[in-house]
VOVEX-942101 format. One record per residue (C-alpha): residue in one letter; x, y, z. Coordinates in steps of 0.05 Angstrom, whole numbers, plus 5000, padded with zeros to 4 digits. Example, Ala and Ser with C-alpha at 12.3 -4.5 7.8 and 13.67 -1.06 7.14 Angstrom:
<sites>
A524649105156S527349795143
</sites>
This chain:
<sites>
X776973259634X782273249578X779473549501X783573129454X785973629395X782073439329X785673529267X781873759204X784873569133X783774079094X788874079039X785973409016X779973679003X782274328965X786873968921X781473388906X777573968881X783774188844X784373488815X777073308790X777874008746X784673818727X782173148704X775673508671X781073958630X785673398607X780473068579X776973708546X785073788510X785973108496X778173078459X780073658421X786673478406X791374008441X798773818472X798674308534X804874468567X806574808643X813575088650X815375208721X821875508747X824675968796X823076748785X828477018744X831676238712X828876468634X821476198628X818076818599X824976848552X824676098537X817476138514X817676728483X823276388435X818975828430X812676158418X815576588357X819675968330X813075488329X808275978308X809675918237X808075128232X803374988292X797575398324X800675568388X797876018446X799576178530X796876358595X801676648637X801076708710X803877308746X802777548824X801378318804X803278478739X801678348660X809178388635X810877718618X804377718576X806278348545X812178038532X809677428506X804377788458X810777918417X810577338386X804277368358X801076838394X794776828430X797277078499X792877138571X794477258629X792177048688X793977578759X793177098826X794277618866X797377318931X797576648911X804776248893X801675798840X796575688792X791175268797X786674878752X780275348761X784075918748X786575538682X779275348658X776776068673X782076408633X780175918571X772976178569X772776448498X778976058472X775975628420X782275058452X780774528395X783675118338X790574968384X795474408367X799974758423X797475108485X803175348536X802675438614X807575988644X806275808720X807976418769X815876378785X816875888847X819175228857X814674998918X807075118904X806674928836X808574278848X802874068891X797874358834X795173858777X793874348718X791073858670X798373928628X800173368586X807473548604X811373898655X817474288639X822374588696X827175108670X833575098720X838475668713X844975468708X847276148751X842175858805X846875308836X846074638819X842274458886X836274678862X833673928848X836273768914X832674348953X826674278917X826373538902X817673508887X818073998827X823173598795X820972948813X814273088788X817073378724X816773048651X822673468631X828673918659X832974448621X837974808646X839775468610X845275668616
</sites>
């Protein structure tokens, strides 16, 4: 007597649990009137530079802050706190990506309606974050010119699921 295999789906059911807190989140920024941002790139293509630029340029019209995802370490938030924004970060250990949980944990405290601009740095990959809703109202991928221009072709879901693309050259 044959056992047929049985297949389990499992990453529909973690990234439905993803969504419903995604969806939870972009409502809680849209009710309290905050545009929230992800950037995404590969490790190394300019994100922490980009929004640190950003960061100190807006700061002086717009209440800005960012959570920054990192593997192991707080440097790009060190970085980041330069500008005098509101900076967190958020350390996911092994993990490639953020996720929406990790996103509404690191805003306990964060009064998020005193925000008119609230900026995601996503850990430095091109494959995870893609699959991960974050509540954003916008996506940005940074591409690095010194990367190749393949990277759109290698990694089509990031960029097809992007708002927006810069290259930096």
């Amino acid at each position: 007597m044959s056992v047929e295999p049985r297949l389990l789906e499992v990453r529909k059911n973690v990234l439905k649990q993803n969504d419903l807190i995604a969806h939870r989140l972009r409502g809680r920024f849209r009710k309290q009137g905050t545009l929230v941002v992800s950037l995404v790139s590969s490790p190394g293509a300019g994100k922490t530079a980009f929004l640190e630029k950003t960061l100190t340029l807006l700061r002086s019209r717009y209440r800005v802050a960012a959570l920054v995802g990192d593997l192991a370490t707080e440097n790009d938030a060190v970085r980041l706190a330069r500008s005098e924004a509101p900076v967190k970060q958020i350390t996911t250990g092994t993990l490639c990506h953020l996720e929406a949980a990790m996103i509404e944990h690191a805003l306990d405290g964060w009064e998020i309606g005193e925000l008119d601009f609230l900026f995601i740095e996503n850990v430095g990959n091109l494959v995870c974050p893609s699959s991960y809703d974050l509540g954003e109202n916008l996506r940005l991928v940074l591409l690095s010119v010194t990367e190749g221009e393949d990277k759109p072709l290698k990694y089509p879901t990031i960029f097809n699921s992007a708002d927006v693309v810069i290259a930096l050259a």
